[in-house]
C-alpha positions in Angstrom: 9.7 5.9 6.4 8.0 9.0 6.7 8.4 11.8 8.4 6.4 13.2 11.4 3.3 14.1 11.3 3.5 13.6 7.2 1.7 10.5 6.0 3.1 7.1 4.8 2.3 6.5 0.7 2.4 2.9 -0.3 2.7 2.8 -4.4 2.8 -0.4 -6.2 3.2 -0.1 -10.0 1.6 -3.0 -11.2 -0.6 -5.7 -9.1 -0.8 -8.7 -11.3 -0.2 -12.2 -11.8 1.1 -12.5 -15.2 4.1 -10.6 -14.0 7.3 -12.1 -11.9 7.5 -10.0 -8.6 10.2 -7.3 -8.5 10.6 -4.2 -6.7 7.3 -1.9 -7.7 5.6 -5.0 -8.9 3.5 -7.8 -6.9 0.9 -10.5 -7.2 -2.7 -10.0 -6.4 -2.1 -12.4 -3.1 1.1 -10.5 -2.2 -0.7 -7.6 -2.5 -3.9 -8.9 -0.1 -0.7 -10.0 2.2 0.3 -6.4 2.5 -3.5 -4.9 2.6 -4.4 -7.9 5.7 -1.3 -7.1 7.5 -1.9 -3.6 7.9 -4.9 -3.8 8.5 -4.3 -5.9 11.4 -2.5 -3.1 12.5 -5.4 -0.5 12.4 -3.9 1.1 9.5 -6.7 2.7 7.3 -6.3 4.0 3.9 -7.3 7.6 3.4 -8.5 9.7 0.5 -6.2 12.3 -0.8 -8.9 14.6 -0.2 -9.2 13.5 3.3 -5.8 14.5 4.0 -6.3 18.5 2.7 -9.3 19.0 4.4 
C-alpha cells in the first residue's frame, strides 16, 4: 500500500506469454485483467512528470 497522499506504483517486470507467471512476471491477458479492473475503478495512470508538476 502506499502511504497518504504519496501515489501507488504498479511495476511488472516482464508482460509476456512465453513466460510462466510468477511474482514480477504476467501474461499479456493477466496484465489487461489488472489494467480493466482498475480502470473500472476510476484509476488513471499518470505521467511521472505529471506528478512533479
Amino acid at each position: 500500500m502506499s502511504e497518504p497522499n504519496q501515489p501507488p506504483v504498479l511495476l511488472y517486470h516482464k508482460v509476456d506469454p512465453r513466460l510462466e507467471a510468477g511474482f514480477t512476471r504476467v501474461s499479456p491477458a493477466a496484465f489487461r485483467a489488472h489494467l480493466d479492473f482498475l480502470a473500472r475503478r476510476g484509476v488513471r495512470a499518470r505521467s511521472l512528470s505529471d506528478l512533479f508538476d
